[in-house]
C-alpha positions as CSV (number, residue, x, y, z in Angstrom):
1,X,129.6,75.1,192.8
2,X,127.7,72.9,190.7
3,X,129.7,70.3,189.4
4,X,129.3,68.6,185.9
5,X,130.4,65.1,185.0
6,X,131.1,63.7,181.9
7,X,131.3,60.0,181.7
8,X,133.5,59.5,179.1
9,X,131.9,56.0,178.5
10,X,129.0,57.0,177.1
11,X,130.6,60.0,175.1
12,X,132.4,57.2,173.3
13,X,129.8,54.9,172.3
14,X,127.8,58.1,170.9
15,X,130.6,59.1,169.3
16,X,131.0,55.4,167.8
17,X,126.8,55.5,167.0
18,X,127.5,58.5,165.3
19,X,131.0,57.7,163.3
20,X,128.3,54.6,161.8
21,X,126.0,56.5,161.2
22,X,128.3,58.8,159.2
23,X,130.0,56.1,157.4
24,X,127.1,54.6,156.2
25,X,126.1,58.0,155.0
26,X,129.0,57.6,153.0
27,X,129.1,54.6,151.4
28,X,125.1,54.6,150.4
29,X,125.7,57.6,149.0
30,X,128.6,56.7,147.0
31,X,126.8,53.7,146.0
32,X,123.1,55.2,145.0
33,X,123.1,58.7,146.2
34,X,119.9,58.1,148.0
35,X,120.8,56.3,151.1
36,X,119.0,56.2,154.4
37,X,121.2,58.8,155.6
38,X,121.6,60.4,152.7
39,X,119.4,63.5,154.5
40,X,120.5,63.1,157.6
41,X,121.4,66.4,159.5
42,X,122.6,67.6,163.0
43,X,121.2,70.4,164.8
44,X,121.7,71.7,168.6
45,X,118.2,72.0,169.9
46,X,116.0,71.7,173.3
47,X,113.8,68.8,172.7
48,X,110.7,67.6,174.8
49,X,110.2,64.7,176.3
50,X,106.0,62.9,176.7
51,X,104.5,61.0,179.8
52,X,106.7,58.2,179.2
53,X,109.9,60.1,179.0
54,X,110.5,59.3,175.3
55,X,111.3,62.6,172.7
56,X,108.2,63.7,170.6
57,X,109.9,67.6,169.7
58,X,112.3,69.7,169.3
59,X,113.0,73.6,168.7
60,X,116.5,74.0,167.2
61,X,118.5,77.1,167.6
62,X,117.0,78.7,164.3
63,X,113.2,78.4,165.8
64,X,112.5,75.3,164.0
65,X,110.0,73.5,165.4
66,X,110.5,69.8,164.7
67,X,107.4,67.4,165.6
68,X,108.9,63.7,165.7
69,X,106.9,61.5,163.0
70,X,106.6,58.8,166.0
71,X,108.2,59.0,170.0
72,X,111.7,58.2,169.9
73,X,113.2,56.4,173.0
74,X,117.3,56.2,174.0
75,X,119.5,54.6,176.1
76,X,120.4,56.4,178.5
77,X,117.6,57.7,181.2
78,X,115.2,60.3,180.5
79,X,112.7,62.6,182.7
80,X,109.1,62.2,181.9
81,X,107.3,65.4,180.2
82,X,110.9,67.6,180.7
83,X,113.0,69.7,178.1
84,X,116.8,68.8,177.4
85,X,119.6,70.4,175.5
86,X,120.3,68.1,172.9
87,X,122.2,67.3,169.8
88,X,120.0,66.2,167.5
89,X,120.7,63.6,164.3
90,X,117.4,63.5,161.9
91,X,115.9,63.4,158.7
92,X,113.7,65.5,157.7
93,X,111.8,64.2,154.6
94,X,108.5,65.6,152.5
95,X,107.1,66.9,156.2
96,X,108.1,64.1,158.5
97,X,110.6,64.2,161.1
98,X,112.8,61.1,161.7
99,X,115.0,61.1,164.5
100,X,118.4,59.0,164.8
101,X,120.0,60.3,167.9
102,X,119.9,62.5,170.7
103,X,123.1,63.5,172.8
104,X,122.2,65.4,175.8
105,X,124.6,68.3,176.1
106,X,126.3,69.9,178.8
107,X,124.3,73.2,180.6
108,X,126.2,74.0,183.2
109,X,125.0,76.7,186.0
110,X,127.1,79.6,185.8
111,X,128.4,80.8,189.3
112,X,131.2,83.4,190.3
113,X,134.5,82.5,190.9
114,X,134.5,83.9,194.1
115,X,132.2,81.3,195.4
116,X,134.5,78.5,194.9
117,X,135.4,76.6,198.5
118,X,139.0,75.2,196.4
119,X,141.0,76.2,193.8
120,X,139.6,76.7,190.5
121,X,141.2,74.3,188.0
122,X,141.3,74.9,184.7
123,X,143.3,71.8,182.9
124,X,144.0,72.1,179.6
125,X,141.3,70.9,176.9
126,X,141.4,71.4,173.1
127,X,138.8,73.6,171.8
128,X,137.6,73.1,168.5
129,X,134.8,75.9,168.2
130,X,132.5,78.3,170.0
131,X,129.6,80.0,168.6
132,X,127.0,82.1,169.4
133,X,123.2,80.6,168.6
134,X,121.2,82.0,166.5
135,X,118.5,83.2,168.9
136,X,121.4,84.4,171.3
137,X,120.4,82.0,173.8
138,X,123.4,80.2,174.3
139,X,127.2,79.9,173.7
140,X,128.0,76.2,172.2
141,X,131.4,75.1,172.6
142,X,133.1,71.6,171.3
143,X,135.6,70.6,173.1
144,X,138.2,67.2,173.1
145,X,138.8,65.9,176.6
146,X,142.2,64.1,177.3
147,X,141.4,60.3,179.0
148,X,143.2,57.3,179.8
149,X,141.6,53.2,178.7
150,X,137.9,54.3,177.8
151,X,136.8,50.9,179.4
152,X,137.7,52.2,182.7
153,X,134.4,52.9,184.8
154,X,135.9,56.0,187.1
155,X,136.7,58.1,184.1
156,X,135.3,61.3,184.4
157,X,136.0,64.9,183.9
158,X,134.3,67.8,185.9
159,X,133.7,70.4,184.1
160,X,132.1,73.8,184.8
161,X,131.6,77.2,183.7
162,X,132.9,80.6,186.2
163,X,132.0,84.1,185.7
164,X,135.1,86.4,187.0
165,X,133.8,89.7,187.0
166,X,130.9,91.5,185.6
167,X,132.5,95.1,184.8
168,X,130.0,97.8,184.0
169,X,131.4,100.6,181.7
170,X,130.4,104.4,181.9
171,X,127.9,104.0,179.2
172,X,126.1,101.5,181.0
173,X,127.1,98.1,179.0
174,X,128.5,95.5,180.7
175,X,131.1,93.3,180.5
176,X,130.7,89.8,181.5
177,X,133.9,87.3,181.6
178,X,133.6,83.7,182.4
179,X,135.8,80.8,182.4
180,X,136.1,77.6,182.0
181,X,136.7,74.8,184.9
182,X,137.9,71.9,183.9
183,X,139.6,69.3,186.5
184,X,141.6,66.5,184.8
185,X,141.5,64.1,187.9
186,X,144.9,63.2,187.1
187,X,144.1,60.9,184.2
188,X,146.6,59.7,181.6
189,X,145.8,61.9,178.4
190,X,145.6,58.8,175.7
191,X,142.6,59.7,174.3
192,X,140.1,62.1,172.6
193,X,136.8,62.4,173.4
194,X,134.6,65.2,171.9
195,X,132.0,66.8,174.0
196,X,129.7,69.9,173.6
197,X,128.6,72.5,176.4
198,X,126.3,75.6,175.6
199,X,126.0,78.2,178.1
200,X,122.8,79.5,179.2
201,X,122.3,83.5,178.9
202,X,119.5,83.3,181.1
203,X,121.4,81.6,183.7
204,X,124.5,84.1,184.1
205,X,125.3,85.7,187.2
206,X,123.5,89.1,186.2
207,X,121.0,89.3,183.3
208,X,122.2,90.9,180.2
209,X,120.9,93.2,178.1
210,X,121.4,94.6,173.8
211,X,125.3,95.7,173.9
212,X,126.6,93.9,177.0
213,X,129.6,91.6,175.9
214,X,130.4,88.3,177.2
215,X,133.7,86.7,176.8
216,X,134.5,83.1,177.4
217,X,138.1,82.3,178.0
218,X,139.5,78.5,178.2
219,X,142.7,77.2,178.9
220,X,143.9,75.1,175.7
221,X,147.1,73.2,175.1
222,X,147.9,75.9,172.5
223,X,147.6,78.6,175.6
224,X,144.8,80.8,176.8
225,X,142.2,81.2,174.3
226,X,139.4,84.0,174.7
227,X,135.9,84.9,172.3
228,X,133.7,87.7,172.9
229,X,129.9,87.9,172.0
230,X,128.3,90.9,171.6
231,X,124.3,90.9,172.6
């Protein structure tokens, strides 16, 4: 299997970047009601990269396309002329298109359970939503993962996405049921950090057609908890 890491690290300090970012929102608003945030909005999109690996686009889960008013560059490294799945923080004002950050999210390759060579683990996380997108393209989840001192460089979560069993009824719709993996590594659980994973229709198991249903089921502190989508 495929296995996803998340280094809590840099989940942080976005989530830091982005608490600023909010605040500031905030208090300019408060103060004048036309901040430089004051039209700031978030959007989960797949957004382009150019020859020098910097974001000029985006197309957000409505069909928006967003052209970037100049290429925006981040920290962390980036693929030249590629596609990520991204959380998006802009303004978009009279036409132009200001980027303020861009999270990459997790996409992770959905295999069957049967194909595991160990145990599937599925530790607890909290799970905060899921949704369908708007084009039907994905699931998006938002989850908060458990973790010990954040300044500790081997913290990291592997998480995943399984597909149980793909039951076909006598009408001909199927029923596809994944779960998700999620291996703790044993780390103290002192801390929340929020991450987000969308799930690829196109990259299920079996391809799905109008009716199929797919249900996602994660283990929670609260106890199994299990959403269904119909296409």
């Amino acid at each position: 299997m495929k296995k996803l890491s998340v280094n809590i690290n840099r989940i942080l300090l976005f989530a830091g970047i982005v608490s600023c970012l909010m605040l500031s929102c905030t208090t300019e608003d408060y103060e004048t009601g036309n901040g430089e945030y004051s039209f700031m909005r978030a959007d989960f999109v797949e957004t382009a990269t150019d020859s020098q690996g910097a974001f000029v686009s985006a197309v957000t889960d409505e069909g928006e396309q967003l052209m970037f008013a100049s290429p925006f560059k981040v920290s962390w490294k980036t693929a030249s002329d590629s596609t990520y799945r991204a959380l998006l923080y802009y303004q978009k004002k009279d036409g132009e298109v200001t980027p303020f950050t861009v999270s990459t999210v997790s996409v992770p390759t959905v295999r069957m359970t049967s194909s595991l060579k160990s145990a599937m683990k599925t530790d607890p996380v909290t799970l905060e939503s899921i949704w369908q997108s708007k084009q039907n393209e994905y699931i998006n989840m938002g989850l908060l993962l458990k973790t010990g001192n954040p300044d500790e460089s081997d913290n990291r979560h592997v998480v995943g996405m399984m597909c149980d069993t793909v039951y076909e009824h006598p009408d001909r719709y199927r029923h596809i049921r994944l779960r998700f993996y999620h291996d703790q590594h044993q780390m103290p659980e002192y801390y929340s950090s929020k991450v987000y994973v969308s799930i690829p229709m196109k990259k299920l198991p079996c391809t799905i057609a109008r009716g199929d249903t797919v249900t996602v089921a994660v283990n929670s502190y609260e106890g199994l908890r299990e959403k269904s989508f119909v296409y």
